[in-house]
Steps between C-alpha positions, in 0.01 A plus 500: 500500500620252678846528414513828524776583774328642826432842523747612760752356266396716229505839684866374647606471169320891408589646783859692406315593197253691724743652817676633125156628382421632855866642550483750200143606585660574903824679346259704191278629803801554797828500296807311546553658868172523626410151415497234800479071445226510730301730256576242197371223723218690624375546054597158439295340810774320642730562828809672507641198565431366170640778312837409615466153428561615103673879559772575802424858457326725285763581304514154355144499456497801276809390326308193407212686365764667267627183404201312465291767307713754364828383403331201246370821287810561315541121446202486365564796234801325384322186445282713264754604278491421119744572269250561224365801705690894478639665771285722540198242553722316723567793740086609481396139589718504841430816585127419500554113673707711770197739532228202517663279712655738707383903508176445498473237737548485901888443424553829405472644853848352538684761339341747714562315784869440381562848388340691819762250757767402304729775709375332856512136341790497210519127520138487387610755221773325339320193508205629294745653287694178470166311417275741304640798385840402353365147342250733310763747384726279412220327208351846401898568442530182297176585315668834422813350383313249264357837354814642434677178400173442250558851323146622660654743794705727497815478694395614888664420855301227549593463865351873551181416260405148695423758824339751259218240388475407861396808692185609329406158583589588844355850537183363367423185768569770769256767354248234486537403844549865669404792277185306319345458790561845723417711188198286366707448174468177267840524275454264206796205574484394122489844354785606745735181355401533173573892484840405664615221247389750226776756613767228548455283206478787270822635646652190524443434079778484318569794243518266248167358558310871591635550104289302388201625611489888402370638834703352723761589299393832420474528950846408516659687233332801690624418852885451371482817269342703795648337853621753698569522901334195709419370129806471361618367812260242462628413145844508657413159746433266213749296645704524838750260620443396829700622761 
């Protein structure tokens, strides 16, 4: 103990960790507008005064939260890539690390805060987008391209499919933090993901592979024999160039 540094030292050294931690509990209660320095200070227990000592403005202080919390996510879901795992395990494994370290959590009142003020604040849009949302598309893509290089998808726009794994992701943190609560509902985050990555991986198998198991195969022969209207237009989109 005594070595240990003084304890004003120690909650110097903490202390941009908590104006972050205080910062996205101000903006998840006020939004991006309605959220003032003085009101991060005021959760944190310091002055104003100290606030700017680390942030000029709050736009730099939620910028950092992004930075600091959310933008390592995708870095970390690369780093847990294997070659010895498919696709298709590859793709459920980041959906779920984005949904437990991110849509379940206090972070995910960012993309409500982003989405409802991008229009009055469009430099805080494009720099979420630059951070968050196109890192992540840009590995589900590469996941998605693996597939297809690896004989295991079939050929999609994987530019278009990236956004299409997103969304539900999407939809789903804001239900749980608007419509769960007003209409007294609990939706089931794991049951919602998994009924998702059913739909896509299963659409995503290659024909050759669905051949070798008779059901699948048996599904798709069915949907090709019968695809009419928005179905066959479906079937149509297996791959488009990008524009």
């Amino acid at each position: 103990m005594a070595n240990a540094p003084p304890r004003w030292t120690r909650r110097k050294d903490a202390r941009p960790q908590e104006l972050l931690t205080s910062a996205l509990c101000v903006f998840s209660e006020k939004g991006y507008s309605g959220a003032r320095l003085e009101d991060v200070a005021k959760n944190a227990g310091v002055s104003k005064g100290t606030v700017y000592l680390y942030y000029p403005n709050k736009e730099e202080l939620l910028k950092a939260v992004v930075i600091e919390h959310v933008s390592p996510i995708v870095d970390e879901a690369r780093h847990q890539q294997d070659d010895d795992k498919s696709s298709s395990t590859l793709i459920r494994e980041a959906l779920h690390l984005w949904w437990k370290r991110y849509g379940s959590t206090e972070l995910s009142s960012l993309t409500k805060i982003v989405m409802s003020e991008a229009n009055a604040f469009p430099e805080l849009g494009r720099f979420f987008h630059e951070t968050v949302i196109a890192p992540w598309w840009a590995y589900l893509e590469s996941l998605l391209q693996r597939g297809i290089q690896r004989g295991e998808f079939a050929d999609i726009d994987v530019e278009y499919a990236a956004k299409v794994l997103c969304a539900p992701l999407v939809t789903l943190g804001l239900w749980k933090r608007t419509l769960d609560t007003c209409c007294n509902m609990d939706t089931n985050p794991m049951r919602y993901i998994e009924a998702h990555l059913q739909m896509v991986l299963n659409g995503l198998t290659c024909p050759k592979q669905k051949q070798q198991n008779p059901a699948q195969g048996a599904s798709l022969a069915s949907d090709e024999l019968g695809a009419s209207g928005e179905s066959a237009s479906v079937l149509a989109l297996r791959k488009h160039p990008k524009s």
